[in-house]
C-alpha positions as CSV (number, residue, x, y, z in Angstrom):
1,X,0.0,0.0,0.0
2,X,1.7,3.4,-0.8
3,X,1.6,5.8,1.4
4,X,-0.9,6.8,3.6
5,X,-5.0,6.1,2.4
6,X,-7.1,8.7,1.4
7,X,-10.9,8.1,2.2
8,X,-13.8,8.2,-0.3
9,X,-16.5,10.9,-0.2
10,X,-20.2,12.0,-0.7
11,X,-21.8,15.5,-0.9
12,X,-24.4,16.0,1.4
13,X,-25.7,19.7,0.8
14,X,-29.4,19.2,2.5
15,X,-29.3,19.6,6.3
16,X,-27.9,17.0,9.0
17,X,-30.2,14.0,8.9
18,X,-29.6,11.5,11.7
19,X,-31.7,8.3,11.8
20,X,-32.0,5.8,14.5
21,X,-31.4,1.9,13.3
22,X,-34.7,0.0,12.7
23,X,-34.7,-2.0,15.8
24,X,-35.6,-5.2,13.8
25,X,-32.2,-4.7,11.9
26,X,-29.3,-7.1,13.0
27,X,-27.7,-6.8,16.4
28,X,-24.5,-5.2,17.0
29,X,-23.8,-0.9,17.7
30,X,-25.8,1.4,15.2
31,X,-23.7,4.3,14.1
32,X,-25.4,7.3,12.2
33,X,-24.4,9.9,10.5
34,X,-25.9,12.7,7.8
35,X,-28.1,10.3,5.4
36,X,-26.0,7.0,6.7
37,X,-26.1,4.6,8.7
38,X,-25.0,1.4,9.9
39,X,-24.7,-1.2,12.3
40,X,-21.0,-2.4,13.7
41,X,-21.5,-6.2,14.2
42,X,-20.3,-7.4,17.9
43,X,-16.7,-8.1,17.9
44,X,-15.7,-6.2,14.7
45,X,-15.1,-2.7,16.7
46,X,-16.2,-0.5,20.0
47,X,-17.5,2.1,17.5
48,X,-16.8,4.4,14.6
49,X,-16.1,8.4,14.4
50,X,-17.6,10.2,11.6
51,X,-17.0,13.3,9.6
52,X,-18.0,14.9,6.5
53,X,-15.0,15.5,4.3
54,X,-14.6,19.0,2.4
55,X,-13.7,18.9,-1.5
56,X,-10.7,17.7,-2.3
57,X,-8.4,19.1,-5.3
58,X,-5.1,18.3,-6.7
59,X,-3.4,20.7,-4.8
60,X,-4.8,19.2,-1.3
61,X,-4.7,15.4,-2.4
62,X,-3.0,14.6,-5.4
63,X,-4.3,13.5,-8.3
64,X,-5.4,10.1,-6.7
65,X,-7.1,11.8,-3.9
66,X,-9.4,14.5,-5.7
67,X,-13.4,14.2,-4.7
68,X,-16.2,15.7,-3.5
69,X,-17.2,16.1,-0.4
70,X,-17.8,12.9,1.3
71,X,-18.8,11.0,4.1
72,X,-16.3,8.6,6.4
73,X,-16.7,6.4,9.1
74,X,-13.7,5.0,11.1
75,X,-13.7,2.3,13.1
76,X,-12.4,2.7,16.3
77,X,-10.7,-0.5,18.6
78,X,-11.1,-2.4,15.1
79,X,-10.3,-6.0,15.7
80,X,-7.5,-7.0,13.0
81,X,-4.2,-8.4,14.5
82,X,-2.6,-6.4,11.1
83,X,-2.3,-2.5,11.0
84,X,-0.7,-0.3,8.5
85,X,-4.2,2.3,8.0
86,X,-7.7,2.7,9.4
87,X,-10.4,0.9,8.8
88,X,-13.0,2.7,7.3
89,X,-16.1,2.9,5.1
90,X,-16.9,6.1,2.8
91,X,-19.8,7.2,1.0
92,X,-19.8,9.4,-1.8
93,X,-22.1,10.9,-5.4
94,X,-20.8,8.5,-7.4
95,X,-21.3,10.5,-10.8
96,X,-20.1,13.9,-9.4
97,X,-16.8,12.0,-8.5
98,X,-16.2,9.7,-12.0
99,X,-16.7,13.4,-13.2
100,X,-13.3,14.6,-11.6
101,X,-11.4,11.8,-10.8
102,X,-10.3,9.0,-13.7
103,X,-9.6,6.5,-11.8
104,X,-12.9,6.9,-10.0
105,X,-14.6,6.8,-12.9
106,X,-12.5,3.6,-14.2
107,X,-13.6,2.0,-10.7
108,X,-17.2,3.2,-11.3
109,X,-17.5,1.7,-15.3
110,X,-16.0,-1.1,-14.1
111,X,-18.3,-1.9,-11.3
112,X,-21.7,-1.1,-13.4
113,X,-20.6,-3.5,-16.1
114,X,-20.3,-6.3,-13.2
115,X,-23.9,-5.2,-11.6
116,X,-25.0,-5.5,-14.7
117,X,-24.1,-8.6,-16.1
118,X,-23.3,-11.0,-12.7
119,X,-21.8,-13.4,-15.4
120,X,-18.7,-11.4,-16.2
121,X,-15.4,-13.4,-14.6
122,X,-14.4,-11.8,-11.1
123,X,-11.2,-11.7,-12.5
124,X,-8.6,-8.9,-11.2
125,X,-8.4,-7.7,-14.7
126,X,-12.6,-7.1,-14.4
127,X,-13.1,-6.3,-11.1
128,X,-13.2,-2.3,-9.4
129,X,-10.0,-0.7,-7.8
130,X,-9.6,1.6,-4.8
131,X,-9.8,5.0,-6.7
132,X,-8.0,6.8,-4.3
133,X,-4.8,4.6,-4.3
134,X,-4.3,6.0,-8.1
135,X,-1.4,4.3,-10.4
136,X,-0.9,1.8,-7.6
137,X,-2.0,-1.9,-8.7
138,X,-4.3,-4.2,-8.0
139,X,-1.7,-7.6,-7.4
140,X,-4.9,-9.9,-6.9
141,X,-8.4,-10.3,-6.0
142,X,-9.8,-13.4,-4.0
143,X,-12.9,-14.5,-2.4
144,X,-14.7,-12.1,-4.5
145,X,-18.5,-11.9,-4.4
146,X,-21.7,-9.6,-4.8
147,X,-23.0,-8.5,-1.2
148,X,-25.8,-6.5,-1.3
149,X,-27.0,-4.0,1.2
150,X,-30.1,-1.7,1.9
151,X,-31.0,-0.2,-1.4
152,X,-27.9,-1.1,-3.1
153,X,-25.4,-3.7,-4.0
154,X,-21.7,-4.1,-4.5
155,X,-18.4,-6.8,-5.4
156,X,-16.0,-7.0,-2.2
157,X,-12.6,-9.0,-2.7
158,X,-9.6,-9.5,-0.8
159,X,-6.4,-7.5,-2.5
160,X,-2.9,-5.9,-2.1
161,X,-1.5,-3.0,-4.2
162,X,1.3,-1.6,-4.8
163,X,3.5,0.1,-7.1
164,X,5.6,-3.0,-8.5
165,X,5.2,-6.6,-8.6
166,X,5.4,-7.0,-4.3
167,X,5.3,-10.6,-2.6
168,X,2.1,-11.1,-1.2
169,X,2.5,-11.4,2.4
170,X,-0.1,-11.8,5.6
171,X,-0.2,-8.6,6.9
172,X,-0.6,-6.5,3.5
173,X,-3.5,-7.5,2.6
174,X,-7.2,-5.8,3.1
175,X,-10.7,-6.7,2.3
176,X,-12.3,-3.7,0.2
177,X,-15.5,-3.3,-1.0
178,X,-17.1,-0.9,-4.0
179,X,-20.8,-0.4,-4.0
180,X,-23.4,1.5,-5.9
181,X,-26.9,2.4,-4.8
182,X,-29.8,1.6,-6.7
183,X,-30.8,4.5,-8.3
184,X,-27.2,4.9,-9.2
185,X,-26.7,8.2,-7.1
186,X,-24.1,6.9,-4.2
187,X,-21.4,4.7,-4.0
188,X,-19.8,2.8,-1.5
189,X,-16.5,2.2,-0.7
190,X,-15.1,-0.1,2.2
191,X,-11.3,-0.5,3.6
192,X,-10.7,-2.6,5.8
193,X,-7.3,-4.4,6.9
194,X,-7.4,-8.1,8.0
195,X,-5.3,-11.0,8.0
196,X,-4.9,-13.2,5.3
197,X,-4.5,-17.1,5.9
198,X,-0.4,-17.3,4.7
199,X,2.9,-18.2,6.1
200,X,4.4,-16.1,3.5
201,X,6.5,-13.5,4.6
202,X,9.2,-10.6,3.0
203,X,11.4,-13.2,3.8
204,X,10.3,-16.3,2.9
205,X,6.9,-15.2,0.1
206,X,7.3,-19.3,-1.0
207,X,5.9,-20.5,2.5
208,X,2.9,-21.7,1.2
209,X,4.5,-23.3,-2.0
210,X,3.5,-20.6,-3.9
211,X,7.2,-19.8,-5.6
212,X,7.5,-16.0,-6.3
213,X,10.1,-15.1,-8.9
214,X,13.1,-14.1,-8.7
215,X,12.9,-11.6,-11.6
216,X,9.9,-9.1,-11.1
217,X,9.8,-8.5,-14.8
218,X,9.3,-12.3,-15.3
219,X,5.7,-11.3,-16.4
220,X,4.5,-14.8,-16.7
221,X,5.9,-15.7,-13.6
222,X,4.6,-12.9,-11.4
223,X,0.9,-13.9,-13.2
224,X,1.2,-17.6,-12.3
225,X,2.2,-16.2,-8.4
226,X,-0.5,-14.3,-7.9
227,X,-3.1,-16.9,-9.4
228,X,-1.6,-19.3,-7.1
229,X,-2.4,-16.8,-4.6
230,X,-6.0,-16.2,-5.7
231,X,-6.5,-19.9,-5.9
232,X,-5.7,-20.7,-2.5
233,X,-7.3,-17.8,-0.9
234,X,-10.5,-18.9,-2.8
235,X,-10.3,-22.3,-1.7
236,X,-9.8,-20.8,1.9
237,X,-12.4,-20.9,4.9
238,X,-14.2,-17.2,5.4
239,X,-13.8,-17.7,8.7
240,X,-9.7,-18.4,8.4
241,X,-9.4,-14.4,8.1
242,X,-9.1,-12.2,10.8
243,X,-11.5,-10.8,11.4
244,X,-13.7,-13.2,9.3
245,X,-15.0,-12.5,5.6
246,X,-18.5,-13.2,7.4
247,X,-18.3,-10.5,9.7
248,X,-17.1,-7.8,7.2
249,X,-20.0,-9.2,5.2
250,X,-22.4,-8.5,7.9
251,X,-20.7,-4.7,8.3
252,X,-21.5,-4.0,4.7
253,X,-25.0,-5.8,4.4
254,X,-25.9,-3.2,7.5
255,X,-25.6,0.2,5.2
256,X,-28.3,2.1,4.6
257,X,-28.3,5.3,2.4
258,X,-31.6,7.5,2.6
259,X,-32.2,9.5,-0.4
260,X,-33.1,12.8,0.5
């Protein structure tokens, strides 16, 4: 991951809307903010701060890092035994920020294709990025799969990026998600660092007999090491990552956008 993550955003121009969780909605600590909200499940974190993020331009954030103003929650006393950058989830107009931000917009196109055909390969080469992590890559994308939550629906995948051909290791790793309302109007973007289950390390990335090359620019190479990577992180339990792909699940399934 390079550098330090910039969050995703949402313009919110009507007045501060703060809803209560439906009490009928699934247990765990509700968290509200503006036209958002959702519901931490028990175990995942002690709570979330929130803040609405001003504009961002290219003088403020980089070229990666220009938006709108957005929404973001961070999770506070989240439960992953890996650090590295908060765990967050951000909300933002999805059209206002394809509009200003290309590889927002490459995220966004790629996504819609995906909603709307379910029968496109999850491949890495298919699947949405992190916008805000700009020219770094995308080395992988496991255990991918549509979650929906209220009034929208989404791909989350388990990835590392950087900005060469890196060994994947089991602390690098994050589960991310990229959502889209219904109507088309928000989308929804999750970050959130877990552990993968590897042995690999900087120091020894064959561990898991996965052999990583010893020339980066051995393209076929690198492609066979991180399909071997993908393959045996699909193949892996949901509840071998910490914390689980069921209870990140259960994080996103909890959002609900109002539309004002």
């Amino acid at each position: 991951m390079p550098g330090a993550v910039t969050p995703f955003p949402l313009a919110v121009s009507e007045e501060l809307v703060i809803q209560d969780t439906p009490t009928s909605g699934p247990s765990g600590i509700p968290v509200s903010f503006q036209n958002v909200n959702l519901v931490i499940p028990e175990g995942l974190a002690s709570g979330a701060t929130t803040e609405l993020i001003p504009a961002v331009n290219e003088e403020s954030g980089g070229p990666w890092g220009v938006s709108p103003e957005y929404i973001i929650f961070t999770f506070t006393d989240y439960s992953s035994p890996v650090g590295g950058f908060d765990a967050t989830v951000q909300i933002y107009p999805a059209q206002e920020y394809a509009a200003i931000n290309p590889w927002a917009e490459s995220s966004l196109t790629r996504l819609q294709a995906i909603l709307a055909d379910p029968s496109i390969p999850f491949t890495n080469d298919n699947l949405s990025t992190v916008p805000f992590n700009g020219a770094a890559k995308q080395h992988y994308a496991a255990q991918a799969k549509l979650i929906d939550f209220n009034g929208g629906k989404g791909v989350r995948m388990i990835s590392q990026y950087g900005q060469f051909p890196g060994k994947i290791i089991n602390s690098n790793s994050f589960y991310h998600y990229e959502g889209l309302t219904n109507d088309g109007k928000y989308m929804v973007a999750a970050l959130l660092p877990l552990a993968i289950p590897l042995q690999s390390t900087a120091e020894n990335p064959d561990a898991d007999g996965i052999p990583y090359p010893s020339d980066i620019s051995d393209t076929a190479g690198i492609s066979a090491y991180y399909q071997g990577v993908t393959d045996k992180l699909n193949a892996a339990s949901s509840e071998s990552f910490q914390p689980s792909l069921s209870l990140l699940d259960a994080l996103i399934q909890s959002i609900t956008i109002s539309i004002e």
